[in-house]
SEMIFI-42344 format. One line per 10 residues: their letters; for each residue y negated, z negated, x of C-alpha. Coordinates in Angstrom, 2 decimals. Layout:
# residues N
A> Y,Z,X ~ ...
This chain:
# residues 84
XXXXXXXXXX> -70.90,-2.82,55.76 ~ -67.61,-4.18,54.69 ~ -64.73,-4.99,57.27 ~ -61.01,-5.36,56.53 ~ -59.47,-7.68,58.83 ~ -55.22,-7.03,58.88 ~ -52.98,-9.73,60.10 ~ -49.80,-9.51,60.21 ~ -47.70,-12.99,59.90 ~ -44.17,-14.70,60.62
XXXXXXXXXX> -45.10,-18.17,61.51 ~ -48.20,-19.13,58.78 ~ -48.78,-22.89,59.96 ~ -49.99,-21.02,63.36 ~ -52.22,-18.77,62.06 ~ -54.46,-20.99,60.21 ~ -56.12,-21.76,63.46 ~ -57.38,-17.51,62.19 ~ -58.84,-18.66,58.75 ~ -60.49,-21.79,60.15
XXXXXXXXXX> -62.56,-19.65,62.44 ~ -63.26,-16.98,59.79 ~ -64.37,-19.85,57.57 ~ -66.92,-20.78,60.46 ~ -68.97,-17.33,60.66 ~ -71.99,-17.29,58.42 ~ -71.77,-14.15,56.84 ~ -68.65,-13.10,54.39 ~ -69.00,-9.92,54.27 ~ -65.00,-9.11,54.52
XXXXXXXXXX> -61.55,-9.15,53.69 ~ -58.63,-10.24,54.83 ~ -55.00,-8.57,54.31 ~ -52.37,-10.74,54.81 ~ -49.21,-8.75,55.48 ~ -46.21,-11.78,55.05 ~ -43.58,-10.58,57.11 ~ -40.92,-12.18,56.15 ~ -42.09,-15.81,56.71 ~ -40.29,-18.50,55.51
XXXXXXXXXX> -43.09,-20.55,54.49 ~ -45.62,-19.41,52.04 ~ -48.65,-17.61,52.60 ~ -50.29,-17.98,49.20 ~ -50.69,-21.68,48.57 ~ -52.89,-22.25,51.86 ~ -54.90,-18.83,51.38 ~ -56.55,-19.75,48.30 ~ -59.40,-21.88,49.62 ~ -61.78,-19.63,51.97
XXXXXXXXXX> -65.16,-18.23,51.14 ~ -63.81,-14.38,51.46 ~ -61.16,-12.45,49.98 ~ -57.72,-12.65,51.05 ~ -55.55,-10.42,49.75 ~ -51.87,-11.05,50.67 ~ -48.98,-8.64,50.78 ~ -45.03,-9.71,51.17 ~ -43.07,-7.06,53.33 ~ -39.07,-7.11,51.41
XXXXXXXXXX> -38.07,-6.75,55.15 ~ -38.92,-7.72,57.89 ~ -40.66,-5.00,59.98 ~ -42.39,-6.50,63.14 ~ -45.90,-6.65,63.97 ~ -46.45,-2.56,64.40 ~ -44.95,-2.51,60.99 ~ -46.50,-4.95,59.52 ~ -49.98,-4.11,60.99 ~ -49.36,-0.43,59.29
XXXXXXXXXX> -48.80,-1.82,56.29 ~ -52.22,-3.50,56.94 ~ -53.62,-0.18,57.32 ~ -52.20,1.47,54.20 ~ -53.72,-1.67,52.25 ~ -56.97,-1.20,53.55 ~ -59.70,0.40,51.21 ~ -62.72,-0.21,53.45 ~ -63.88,1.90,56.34 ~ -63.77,-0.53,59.80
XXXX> -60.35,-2.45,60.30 ~ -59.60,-4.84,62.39 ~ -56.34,-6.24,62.89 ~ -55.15,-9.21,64.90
């Protein structure tokens, strides 16, 4: 079974403390939307280096974590989500 995991961003340096603990399970079996809402850092350049997919999405404005977490959803294409 395949799980999506959603998570919805502003401040990216704090949420690698996420990726470093998905990099830690033993089985891969997922993927990870990130939904960039409106950071000012970029997401891209520090999600290219994990074991999984990451997918990563830019919202044009910025529309808060329900927002953002709903674009999650929209983006998913497996059957479980998750989102943080």
């Amino acid at each position: 079974m395949l799980v999506l995991l959603s998570l919805p961003i502003i401040a990216t340096r704090k949420c690698l403390n996420y990726f470093e603990s998905l990099k830690a399970q033993t089985v891969y079996n997922f993927e990870v939307i990130i939904v960039d809402d409106c950071s000012p850092q970029t997401v891209v350049i520090w999600s290219q280096n994990y074991p999984f997919e990451v997918k990563v999405f830019r919202n044009e404005i910025n529309q808060g974590a329900a927002g953002s977490r709903n674009v999650g959803a929209q983006l998913a294409s497996q059957e479980w989500l998750f989102s943080f």
